[in-house]
N, C-alpha and C positions, 0 to 999 in steps of 0.2 A: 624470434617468430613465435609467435603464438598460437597453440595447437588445441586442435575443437575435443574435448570430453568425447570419448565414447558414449554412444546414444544409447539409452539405457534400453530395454528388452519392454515392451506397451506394456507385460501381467506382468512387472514386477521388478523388471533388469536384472538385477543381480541382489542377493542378500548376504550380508557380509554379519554372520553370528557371534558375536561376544559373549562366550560364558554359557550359560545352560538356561534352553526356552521348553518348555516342556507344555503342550497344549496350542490349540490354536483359538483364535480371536474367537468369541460369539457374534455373531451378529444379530445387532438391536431384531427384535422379533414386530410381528403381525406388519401390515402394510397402511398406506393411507398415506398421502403427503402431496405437493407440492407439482407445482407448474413444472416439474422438473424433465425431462430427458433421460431416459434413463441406458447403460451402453454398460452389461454386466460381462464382468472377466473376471478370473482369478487370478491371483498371485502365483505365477510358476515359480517356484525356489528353483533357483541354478547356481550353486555355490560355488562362491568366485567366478562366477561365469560374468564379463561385461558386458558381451553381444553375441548372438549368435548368425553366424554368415547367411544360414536358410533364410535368415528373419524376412532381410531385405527385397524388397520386391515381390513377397512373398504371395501367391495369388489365393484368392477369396472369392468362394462360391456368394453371393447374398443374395438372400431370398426375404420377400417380402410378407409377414406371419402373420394370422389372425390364430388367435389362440383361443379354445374353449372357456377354458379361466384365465382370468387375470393374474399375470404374476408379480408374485411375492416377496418376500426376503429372501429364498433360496432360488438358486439361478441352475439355468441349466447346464449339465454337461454331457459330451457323446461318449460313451464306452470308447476306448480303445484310439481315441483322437492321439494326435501326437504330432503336434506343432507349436510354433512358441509360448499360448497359452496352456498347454497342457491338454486338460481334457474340456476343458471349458468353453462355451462358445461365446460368442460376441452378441451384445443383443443391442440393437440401437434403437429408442425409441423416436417417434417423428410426430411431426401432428395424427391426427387424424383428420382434423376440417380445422380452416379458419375462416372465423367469421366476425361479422362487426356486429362489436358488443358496447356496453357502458360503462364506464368505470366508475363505481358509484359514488365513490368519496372522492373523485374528482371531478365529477361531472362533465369528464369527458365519452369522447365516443369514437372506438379505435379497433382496428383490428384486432383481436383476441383468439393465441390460437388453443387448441383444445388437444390433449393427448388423451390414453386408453393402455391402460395396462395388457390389455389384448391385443396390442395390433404394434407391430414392429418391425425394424429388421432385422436378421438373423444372418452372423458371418461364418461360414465354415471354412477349413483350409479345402480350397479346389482339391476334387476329386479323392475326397474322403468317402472309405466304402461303409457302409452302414455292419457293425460289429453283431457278431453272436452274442447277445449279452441282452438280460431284462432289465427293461427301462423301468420307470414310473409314468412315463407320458413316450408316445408317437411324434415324430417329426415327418410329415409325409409331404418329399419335395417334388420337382419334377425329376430329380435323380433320383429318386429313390425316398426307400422309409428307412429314417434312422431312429434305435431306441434312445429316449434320452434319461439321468436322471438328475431330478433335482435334488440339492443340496447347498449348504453356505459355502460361500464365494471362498475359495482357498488365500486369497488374500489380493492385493498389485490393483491394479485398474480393473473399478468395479460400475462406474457408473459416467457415461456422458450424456448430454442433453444437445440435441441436433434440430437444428429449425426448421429444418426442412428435408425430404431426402437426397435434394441435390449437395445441402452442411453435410450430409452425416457420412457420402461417399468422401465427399474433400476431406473430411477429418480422419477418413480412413487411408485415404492416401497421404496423409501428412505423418499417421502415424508408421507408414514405410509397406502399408500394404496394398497391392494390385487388386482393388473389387472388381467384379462382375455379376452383374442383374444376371438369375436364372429365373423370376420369376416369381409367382406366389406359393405359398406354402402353406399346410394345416397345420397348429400343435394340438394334441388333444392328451390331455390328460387320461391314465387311466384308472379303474372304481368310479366311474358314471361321473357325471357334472357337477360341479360344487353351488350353491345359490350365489347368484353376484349380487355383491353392495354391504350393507353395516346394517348389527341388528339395534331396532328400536333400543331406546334404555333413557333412563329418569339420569341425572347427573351423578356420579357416583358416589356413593358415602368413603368415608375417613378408612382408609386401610386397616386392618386387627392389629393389635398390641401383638408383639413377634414375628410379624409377616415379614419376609424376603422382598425386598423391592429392585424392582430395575430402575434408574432412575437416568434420565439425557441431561445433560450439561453439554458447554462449549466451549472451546480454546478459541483463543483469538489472538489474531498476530497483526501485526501493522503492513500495509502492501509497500513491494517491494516495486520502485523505480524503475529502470533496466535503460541505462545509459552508455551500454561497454558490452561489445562482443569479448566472447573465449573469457566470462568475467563469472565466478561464484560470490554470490550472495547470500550471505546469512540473513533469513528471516526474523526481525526483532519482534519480539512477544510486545501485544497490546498493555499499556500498564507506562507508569513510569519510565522514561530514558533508562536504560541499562538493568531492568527490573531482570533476575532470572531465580530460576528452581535451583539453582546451580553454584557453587561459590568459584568451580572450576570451570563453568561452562558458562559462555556469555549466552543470552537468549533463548533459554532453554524454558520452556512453558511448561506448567507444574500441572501433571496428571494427577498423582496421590494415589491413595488405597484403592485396591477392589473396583477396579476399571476392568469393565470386562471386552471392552472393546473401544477402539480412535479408528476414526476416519475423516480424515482430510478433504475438503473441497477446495480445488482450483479456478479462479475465475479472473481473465488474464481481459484489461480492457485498454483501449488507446492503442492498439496495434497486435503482432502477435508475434513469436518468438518461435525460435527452437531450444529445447535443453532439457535437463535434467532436473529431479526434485527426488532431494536426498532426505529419508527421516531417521534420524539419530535416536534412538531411545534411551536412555539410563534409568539406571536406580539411584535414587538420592542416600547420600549414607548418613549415619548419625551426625558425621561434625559436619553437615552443609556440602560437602562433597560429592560428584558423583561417577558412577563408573558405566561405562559403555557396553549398553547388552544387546543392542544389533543395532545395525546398519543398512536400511533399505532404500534403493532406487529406481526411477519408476521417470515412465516419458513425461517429458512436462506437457499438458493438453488444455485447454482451455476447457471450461467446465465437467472438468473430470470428478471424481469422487476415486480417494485410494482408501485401502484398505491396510492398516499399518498393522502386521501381524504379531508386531513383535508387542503390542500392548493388548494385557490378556491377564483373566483372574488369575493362573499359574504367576504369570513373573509379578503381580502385581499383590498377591493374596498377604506377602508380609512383609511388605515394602513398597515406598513412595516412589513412583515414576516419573519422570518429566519425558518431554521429547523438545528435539531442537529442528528446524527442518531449513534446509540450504537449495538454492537453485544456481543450477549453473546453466548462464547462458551462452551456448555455441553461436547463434544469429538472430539479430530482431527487426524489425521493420516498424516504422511509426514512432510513437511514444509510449509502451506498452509499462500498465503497471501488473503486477501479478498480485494479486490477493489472492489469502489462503486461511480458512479455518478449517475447524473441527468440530466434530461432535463425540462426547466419550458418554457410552453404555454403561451404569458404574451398578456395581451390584450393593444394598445396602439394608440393613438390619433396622425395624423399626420399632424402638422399646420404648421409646418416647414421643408423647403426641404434639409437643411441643417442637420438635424436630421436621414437622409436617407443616405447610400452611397452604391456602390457594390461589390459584388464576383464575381472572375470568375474564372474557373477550364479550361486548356487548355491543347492540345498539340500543340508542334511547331515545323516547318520548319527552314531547314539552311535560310542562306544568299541569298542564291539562290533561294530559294520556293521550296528545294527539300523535300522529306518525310523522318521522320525516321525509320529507316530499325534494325529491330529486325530478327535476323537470330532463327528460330526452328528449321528444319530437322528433325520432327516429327511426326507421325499420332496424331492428336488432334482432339477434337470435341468442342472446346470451348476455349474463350480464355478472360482473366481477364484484365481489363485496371483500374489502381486502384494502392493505396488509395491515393486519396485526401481528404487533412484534412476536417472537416466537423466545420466549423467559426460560431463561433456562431452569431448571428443576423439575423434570415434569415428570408423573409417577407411572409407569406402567399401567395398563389398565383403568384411569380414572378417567383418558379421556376421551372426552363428549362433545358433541355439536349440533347444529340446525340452525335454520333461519324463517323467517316470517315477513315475508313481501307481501304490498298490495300495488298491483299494474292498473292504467287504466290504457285503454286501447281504441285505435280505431275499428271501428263494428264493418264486418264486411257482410255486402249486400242485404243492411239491416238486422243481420240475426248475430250472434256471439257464438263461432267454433269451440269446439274442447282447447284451453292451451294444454298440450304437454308442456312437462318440465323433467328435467333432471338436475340432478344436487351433486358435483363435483368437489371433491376434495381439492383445493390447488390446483384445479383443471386436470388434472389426472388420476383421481384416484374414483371410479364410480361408488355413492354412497346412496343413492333411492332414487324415486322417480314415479309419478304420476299424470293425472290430468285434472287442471282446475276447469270449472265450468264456471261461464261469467252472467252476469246480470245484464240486460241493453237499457241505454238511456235514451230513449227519443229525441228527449231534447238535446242533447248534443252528438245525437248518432255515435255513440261511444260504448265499450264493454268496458266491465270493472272485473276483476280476478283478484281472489285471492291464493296465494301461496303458502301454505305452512308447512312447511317439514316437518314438523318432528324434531324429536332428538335422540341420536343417533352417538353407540359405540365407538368410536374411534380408535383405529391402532396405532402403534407409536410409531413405527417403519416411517410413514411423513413426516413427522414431526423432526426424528432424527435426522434424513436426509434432507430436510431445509435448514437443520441447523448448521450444517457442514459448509453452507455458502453461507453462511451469518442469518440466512433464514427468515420465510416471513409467516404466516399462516390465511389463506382465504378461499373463500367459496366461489364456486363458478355454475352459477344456474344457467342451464340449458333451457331455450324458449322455443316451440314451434307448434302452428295451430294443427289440430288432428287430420285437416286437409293436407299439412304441409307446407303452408304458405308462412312467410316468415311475417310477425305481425309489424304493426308500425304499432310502437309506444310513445304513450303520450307523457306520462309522468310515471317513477317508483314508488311507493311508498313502502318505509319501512318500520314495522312497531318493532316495541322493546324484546328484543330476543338476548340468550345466553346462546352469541354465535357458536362460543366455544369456552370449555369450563375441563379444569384438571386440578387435580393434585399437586403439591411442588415438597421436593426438598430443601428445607432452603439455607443449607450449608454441602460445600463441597467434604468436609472430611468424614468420617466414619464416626459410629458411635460403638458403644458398647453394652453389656448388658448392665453392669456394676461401675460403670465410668464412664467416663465423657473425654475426648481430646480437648487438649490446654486449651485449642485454639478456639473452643464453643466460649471460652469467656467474654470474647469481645463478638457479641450478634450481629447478622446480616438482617439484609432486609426479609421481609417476610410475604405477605400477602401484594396481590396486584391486580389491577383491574383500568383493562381502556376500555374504552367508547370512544363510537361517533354517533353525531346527531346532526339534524339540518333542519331549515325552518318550516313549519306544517305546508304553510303554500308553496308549492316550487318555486313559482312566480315572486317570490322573496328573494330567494336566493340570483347564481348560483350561487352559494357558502355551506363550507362545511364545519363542526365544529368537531375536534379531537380531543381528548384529555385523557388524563391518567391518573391514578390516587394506588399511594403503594403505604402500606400499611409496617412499619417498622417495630420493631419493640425493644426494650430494654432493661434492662434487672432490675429485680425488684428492690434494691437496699439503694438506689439512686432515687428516691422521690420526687426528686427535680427534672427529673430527664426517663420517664416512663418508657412513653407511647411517642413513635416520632410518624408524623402524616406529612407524605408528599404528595402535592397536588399540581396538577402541570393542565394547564389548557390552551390551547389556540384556534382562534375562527381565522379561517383561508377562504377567502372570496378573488377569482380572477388573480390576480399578482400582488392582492391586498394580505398583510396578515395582521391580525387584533389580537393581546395579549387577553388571558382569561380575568373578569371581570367582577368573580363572584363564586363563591362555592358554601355548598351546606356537606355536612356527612354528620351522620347519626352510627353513633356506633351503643353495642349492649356488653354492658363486662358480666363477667361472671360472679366477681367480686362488690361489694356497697362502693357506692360511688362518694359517700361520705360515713366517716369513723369520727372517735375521739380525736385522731392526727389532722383529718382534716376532711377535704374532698377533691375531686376532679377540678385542675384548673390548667390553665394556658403557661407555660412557663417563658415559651421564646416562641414568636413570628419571625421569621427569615425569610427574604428572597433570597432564592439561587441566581448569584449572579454570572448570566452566562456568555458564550462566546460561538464562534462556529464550531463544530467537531472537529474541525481539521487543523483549530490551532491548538486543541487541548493536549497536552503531554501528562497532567497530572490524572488519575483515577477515583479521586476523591467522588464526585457527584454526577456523575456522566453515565453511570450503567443503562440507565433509562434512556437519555437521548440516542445513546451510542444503540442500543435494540432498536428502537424505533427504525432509527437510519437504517441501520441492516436491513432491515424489514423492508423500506421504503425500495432502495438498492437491489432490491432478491427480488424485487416485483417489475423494477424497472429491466429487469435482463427478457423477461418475456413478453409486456405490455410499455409501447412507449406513452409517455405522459408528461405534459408540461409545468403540472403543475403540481406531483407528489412529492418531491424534495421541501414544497412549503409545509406538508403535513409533519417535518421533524421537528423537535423540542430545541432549544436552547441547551448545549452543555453548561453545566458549571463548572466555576474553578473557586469561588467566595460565598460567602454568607452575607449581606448584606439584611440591617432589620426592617421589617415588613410595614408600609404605610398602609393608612386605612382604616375600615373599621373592622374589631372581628374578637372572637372570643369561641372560651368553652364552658356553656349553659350547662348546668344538671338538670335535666327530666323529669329523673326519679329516681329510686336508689337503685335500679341497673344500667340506667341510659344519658347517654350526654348526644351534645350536639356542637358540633364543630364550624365555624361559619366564620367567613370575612366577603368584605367587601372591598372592591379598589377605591380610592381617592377620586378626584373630581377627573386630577391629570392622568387619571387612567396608571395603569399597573406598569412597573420596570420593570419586569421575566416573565415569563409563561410559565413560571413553577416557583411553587413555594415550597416551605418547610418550617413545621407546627411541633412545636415540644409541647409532650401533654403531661402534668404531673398527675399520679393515682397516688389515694393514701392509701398509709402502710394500714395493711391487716395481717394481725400478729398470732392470731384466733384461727383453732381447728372447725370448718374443715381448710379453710385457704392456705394456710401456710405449706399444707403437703399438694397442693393441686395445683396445676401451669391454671393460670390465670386467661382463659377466653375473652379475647375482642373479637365481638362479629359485628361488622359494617352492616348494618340494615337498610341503609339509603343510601344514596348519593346524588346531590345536585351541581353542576357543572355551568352555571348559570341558569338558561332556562329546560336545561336535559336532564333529565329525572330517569333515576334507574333504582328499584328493589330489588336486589338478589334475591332470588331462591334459596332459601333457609340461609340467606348472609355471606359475607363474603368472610372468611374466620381465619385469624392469627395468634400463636398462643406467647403468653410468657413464661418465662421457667420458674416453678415454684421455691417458696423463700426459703422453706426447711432448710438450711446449709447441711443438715446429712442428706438428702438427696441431693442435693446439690452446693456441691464445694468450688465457689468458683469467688472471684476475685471483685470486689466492686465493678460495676460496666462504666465508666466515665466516658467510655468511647464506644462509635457503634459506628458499625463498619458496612459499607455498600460493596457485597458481594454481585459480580458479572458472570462468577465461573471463569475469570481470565487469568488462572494461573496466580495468582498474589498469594504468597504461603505468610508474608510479613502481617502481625497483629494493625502494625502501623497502618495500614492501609485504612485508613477513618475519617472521619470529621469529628468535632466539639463544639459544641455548642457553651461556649461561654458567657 
């Protein structure tokens, strides 16, 4: 007979310590993110403890909060609380309104709901007395005022996303506790108000030589089936069959140096379960080996967020981490699969600018500079611009956002009201807000508005907690006229904006001030850049066009195999999809684009020849599609849509060579031009890949300086984008005393998904 696991304890269950942890997690810092839900708890540590008896049925004041500020990275707790969480409270985030909005890149039109870092629920254990003790903020409920203070989450279950408040009492009862409605509640912070929303700011500049970086990456694991009650499953790391950090440990997903924090997203689909999720942490030792330095368990919840305390710059500062993570299921119902990622806070040292490169999230104009025109014919109050994938490497502090709409509107009773607007991070994070004022057209009785945001600071808190569900990143414009009447829109229009622009590191390992890790020999990818665009008339449409261009580089004693360009596009109309058709990219080297050896030229066209995601096993060429997707997927959990899974790429598994026409023109002696065309029979992938060779320069000052590519245009057929001062990728310079490193014959597509093996490449033969 087979016997159900003990139910782990909601903050944490039990933690089972191997060896010496000295320190606790940090938590990714500033806020901003995602359509998400958010349900903060800490990690109670109860050693060796699997359950506790109180737990069960345990009863629950909730109160419904509107908060003076918006909360943060740090979560509240009660003085002197003392229940299975600890001192921490529960905080469940809900809509605040839903309403029907437009989804732009798919030209659909669907309910879309809207959350508020202000406004939540709040669980306390029943008949908790409010403590002698100074808070930082007031909790004023109908029971009373309790002081609260904030602080980072002691670890365990820190975050769920509830769709409603009638989701978010069920999910409390599911997780073993008895709510009850008391009613509404103030928080109010104390030291007076804080300004709500993000301050203005230009795109960031390139971090100092020496700076301290925080940098996001994410673990990725393949989801897990559930065909067997009383059954533990070990979660297999995304990557090759049987890929691990581990020689001792099957599936064990490779954290590395100077992680200063992992947190887990849960998101359980096709039915729903009961059980446990266990995270394994180790240290990897010199021969490949590894040894077990805790052991944490935690309720399995369907869009949960945990908080794995046991990875932290203390155990990670001189030594490589992995984590393994297991579920065990006591009962399920349906066909439920559990999918689980990560996102890790990694702390990192920046001595070299070649170690740096960027992101950027766009929309684009034709040829012309005309705007894309999305046709609604609909009363909306909101409208969705999204998903962009969310890449991993992203730098603290660089990043930035806004957007640039033009509506046109039905005019009521002849005149044009004020639109307000508001600019949402991922639907929940408020980011500015004003009022357009519109033009009338007589002739067709109609208002015209424009929208421009600005661009705006962003903190990484969103960005981190989208990546933890695989993650996506977009804007949620809030629409209603000054009267208050919700407009009827006729068409979107959108110009060329930098939706969103960062920083990236773009290797998982550590640098140093006088060396480099072995593993900088073989380079990842580097720079990256999507868009969408659509055709000027709406009335052309509905179609929307997607593409990608990711910017690679390669060593410099390889002549043949420089600069590697992938470029991925697909127009999606109704259930039609058209492979892309035609591309330009003008890039500027730092370097003569012709020497004595030679000049810029094309060495190898490749299609990627690709397959569904869902049959790919191998890692070689998918980082790209496999983001997207995620991205597509993190959007589908809060907006339904019929037609966003066409917006994904083609995985690869081959190289196949490229028909057509296409080449790389020299300019002038800094600029080339990169350009193909399809064949008569149209293209076979939605993505290529371009080997570009640079000549050797052997000459000071180039041989001591990373070598700058900046992308200065980009055309996508007929969608035209100029980055703001370029889109920049560097190579490492040739000096073999600064840099002692091995010929690149390979050049490897880094995900952030745990691969520590070189092997992990493609060749371009």
């Amino acid at each position: 007979m087979k016997v159900p696991k003990p139910r782990a304890l909601v903050g944490g269950a039990y933690s089972k310590r191997l060896g010496s942890l000295s320190g606790a997690a940090s938590e990714p810092r500033v806020a901003a993110i995602i359509v998400v839900v958010v349900i903060v708890l800490p990690m109670f540590a109860l050693s060796q403890v699997l359950e506790i008896p109180e737990q069960k049925g345990q009863k629950l004041f909730v109160y419904l909060v509107e908060s003076d500020i918006p909360l943060g990275d740090e979560v509240p707790h009660l003085p002197g609380a003392k229940w299975a969480l600890g001192e921490q409270a529960l905080v469940v985030f809900v809509p605040r309104d839903v309403g029907r909005g437009f989804v732009l890149f798919t030209n659909e039109t669907v309910d879309i709901p809207a959350y508020d870092r202000k406004y939540f629920l709040l669980a306390l254990p029943a008949g908790a007395k409010p403590a002698r003790a100074r808070g930082n903020a007031t909790l004023k409920t109908p029971d009373g005022e309790f002081p609260v203070v904030f602080r980072k989450p002691d670890g365990g279950l820190i975050e769920i996303v509830a769709g409603s408040v009638d989701e978010a009492f069920k999910i409390l009862r599911e997780l073993g506790f008895q709510p009850e409605f008391r009613g509404r509640a103030r928080l109010e912070r104390g030291g007076g108000s804080r300004p709500d929303g993000a301050s203005a700011a230009a795109a960031a500049p390139a971090p100092s030589t020496g700076a301290s970086l925080y940098v996001y990456g994410g673990v990725y694991f393949r989801p897990v089936r559930v065909s067997s009650s009383y059954t533990e499953y070990v979660v297999p790391v995304h990557g090759e069959s049987g890929a691990s950090a581990c020689r001792n440990v099957p599936d064990a997903a490779y954290i590395g140096y100077d992680a200063a924090s992992l947190s887990l997203g849960v998101l359980i689909k096709g039915g729903s379960v009961d059980g446990v999720l266990t995270a394994d942490v180790y240290r990897i030792n010199a021969d490949g080996t590894c040894t077990l330095l805790q052991s944490s368990s935690y309720t399995l919840a369907d869009r949960a967020r945990l908080w794995i305390s046991g990875v932290n710059l203390d155990s990670s500062r001189g030594s490589e981490l992995a984590v393994r993570v297991r579920v065990y299921i006591n009962t399920y119902s349906g066909v439920p699969a559990v999918g689980i990622n990560g996102t890790v806070q990694y702390l990192r040292y920046y001595y070299r600018n070649y170690t740096l490169a960027e992101m950027l999230y766009a929309t684009a104009t034709d040829y012309y500079g005309q705007p894309s025109g999305y046709s609604v014919g609909s009363y909306i109050d909101r409208i969705l611009i999204g998903p962009y994938a969310a890449f991993d490497g992203l730098v603290e502090g660089t990043f930035t956002g806004g957007v640039a709409l033009q509506l046109t509107t039905d005019a009521v009773g002849g005149t044009c009201p004020g639109l307000m607007w508001e600019l949402w991070l991922n639907g929940m994070w408020y980011v500015a807000g004003s009022t357009a004022y519109g033009s009338y057209n007589s002739g067709t009785n109609g208002c015209f508005y424009e929208i421009n945001t600005g661009t705006y600071s962003l903190g990484a808190y969103p960005y981190s907690l989208a990546k933890s569900f695989g993650g996506a990143l977009s804007w949620l414009v809030k629409i209603k006229f000054d009267n208050g009447a919700t407009p009827y829109v006729r068409a979107v229009f959108v110009r060329t904006a930098e939706v969103f622009r960062a920083w990236r590191w773009v290797e998982q390992w550590k640098d140093f001030p006088d060396a480099m890790d072995k593993i900088w020999r073989n380079p990842y990818a580097a720079s990256v850049l999507e868009i969408y665009g659509a055709p000027s008339d709406p009335q052309a449409g509905p179609y929307v066009y997607h593409g990608l261009v990711l910017l690679r580089v390669n060593d410099i004693y390889d002549t043949y195999q420089r600069i590697m360009l992938q470029v991925a596009g697909r127009s999606v109309s109704s259930s039609y999809v058209d492979y892309i058709k035609g591309f330009e990219v003008y890039m500027r080297l730092s370097i003569p684009t012709k020497t004595s050896s030679g000049s810029a030229s094309l060495y190898k066209a490749n299609y990627i020849k690709g397959t569904s995601i869902a049959d790919v096993t191998k890692p070689w060429l998918i980082d790209v599609a496999q983001r997207v997707l995620d991205a597509i997927n993190f959007i589908l959990i809060f907006v339904p849509s019929k037609l966003a899974s066409l917006l994904a790429f083609l995985a690869g598994q081959a190289l196949q060579t490229a028909s057509g026409s296409y080449n790389v023109d020299v300019l002038d002696s800094n600029n080339v031009r990169v350009w193909w065309i399809a064949p008569w029979a149209g293209s076979e992938s939605d993505s290529l890949l371009f080997a570009i060779s640079l000549p050797t320069v052997a000459a000071d000052p180039y041989v001591n300086m990373p070598i700058e590519v900046r992308i200065t245009k980009i055309c996508l057929e007929q969608y035209c984008i100029s980055p703001d001062q370029g889109l920049k990728g560097y190579i490492q310079p040739t000096n073999p005393f600064i840099y002692s490193a091995l010929r690149h014959a390979e050049v490897k597509t880094w995900m952030f998904r745990g691969l520590t093996s070189a092997g992990m490449k493609y060749v371009l033969t």
